[in-house]
C-alpha positions as CSV (number, residue, x, y, z in Angstrom):
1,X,10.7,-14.1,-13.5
2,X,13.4,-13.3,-11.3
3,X,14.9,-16.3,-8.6
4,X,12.5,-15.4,-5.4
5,X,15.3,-17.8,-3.1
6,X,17.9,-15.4,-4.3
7,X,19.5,-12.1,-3.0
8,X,17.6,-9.6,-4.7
9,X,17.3,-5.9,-4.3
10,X,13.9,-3.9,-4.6
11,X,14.2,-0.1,-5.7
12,X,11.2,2.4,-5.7
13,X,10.5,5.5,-5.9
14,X,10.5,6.5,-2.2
15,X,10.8,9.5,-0.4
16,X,12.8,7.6,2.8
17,X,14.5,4.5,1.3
18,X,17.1,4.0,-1.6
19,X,16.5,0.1,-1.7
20,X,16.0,-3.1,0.1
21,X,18.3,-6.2,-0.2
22,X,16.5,-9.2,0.6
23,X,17.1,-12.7,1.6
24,X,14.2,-14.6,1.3
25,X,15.7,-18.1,3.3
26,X,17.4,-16.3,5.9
27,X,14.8,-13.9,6.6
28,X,17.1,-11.0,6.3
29,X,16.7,-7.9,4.8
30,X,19.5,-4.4,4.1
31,X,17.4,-1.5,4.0
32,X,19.6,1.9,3.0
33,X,17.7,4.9,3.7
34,X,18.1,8.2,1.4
35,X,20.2,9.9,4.6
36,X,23.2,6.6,3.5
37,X,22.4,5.3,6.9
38,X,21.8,1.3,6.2
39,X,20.5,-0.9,9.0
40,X,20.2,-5.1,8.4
41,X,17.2,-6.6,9.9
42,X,16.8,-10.6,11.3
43,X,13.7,-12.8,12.0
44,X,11.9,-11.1,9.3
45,X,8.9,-12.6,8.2
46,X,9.6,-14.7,5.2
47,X,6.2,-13.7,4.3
48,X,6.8,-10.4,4.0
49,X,9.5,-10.5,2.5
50,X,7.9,-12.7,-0.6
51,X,5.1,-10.0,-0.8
52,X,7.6,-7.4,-1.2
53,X,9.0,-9.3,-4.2
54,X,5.7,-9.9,-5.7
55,X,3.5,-6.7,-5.2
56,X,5.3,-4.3,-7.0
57,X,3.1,-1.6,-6.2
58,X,4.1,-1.5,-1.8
59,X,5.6,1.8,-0.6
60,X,9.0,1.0,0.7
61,X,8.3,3.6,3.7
62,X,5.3,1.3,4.5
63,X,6.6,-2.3,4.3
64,X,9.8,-1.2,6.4
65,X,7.2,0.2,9.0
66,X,4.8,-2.8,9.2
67,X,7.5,-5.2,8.6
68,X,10.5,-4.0,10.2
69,X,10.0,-0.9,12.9
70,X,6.3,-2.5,14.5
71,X,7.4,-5.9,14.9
72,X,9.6,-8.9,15.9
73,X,12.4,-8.0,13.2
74,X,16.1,-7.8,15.0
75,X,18.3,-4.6,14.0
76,X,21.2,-6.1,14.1
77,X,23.7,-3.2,12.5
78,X,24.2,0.0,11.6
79,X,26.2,2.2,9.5
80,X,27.3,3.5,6.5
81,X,26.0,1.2,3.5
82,X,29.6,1.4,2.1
83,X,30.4,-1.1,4.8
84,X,27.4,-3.0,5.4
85,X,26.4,-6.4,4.0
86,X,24.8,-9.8,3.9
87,X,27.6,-12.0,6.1
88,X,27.7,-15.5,4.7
């Protein structure tokens, strides 16, 4: 089993999303959509984020949309994914 506390990066077959990078302690996710567009999201439930990793069977589309777009998550950037990432 893959380190849950660790960046990790869920692919799916999706019809919206290429992947999301996750950071399970800061409550931070990367999402890069299939357009190349890439938006990082803040004060995302940690326990969301866990059921992403564990339930290998959630639609990307969906978790982004009850996780991300309905709720308190932040957007905090956007752009290309060629220049996006985690700042540490």
């Amino acid at each position: 089993m893959n380190n849950l506390f660790a960046i990790q990066t869920v692919t799916r077959s999706s019809s919206a999303i290429n992947a999301i990078t996750t950071d399970l302690i800061g409550g931070e996710v990367l999402v890069e959509y299939k357009n190349g567009e890439c938006y990082s999201y803040s004060n995302v439930s940690r326990r969301a984020i866990l059921n992403l990793l564990l339930q290998k069977n959630i639609s990307l589309g969906f978790w982004v949309n009850e996780n991300l777009l309905f709720c308190d998550a932040k957007c905090a950037t956007y752009g290309s994914c060629e220049h996006l990432q985690f700042a540490y």
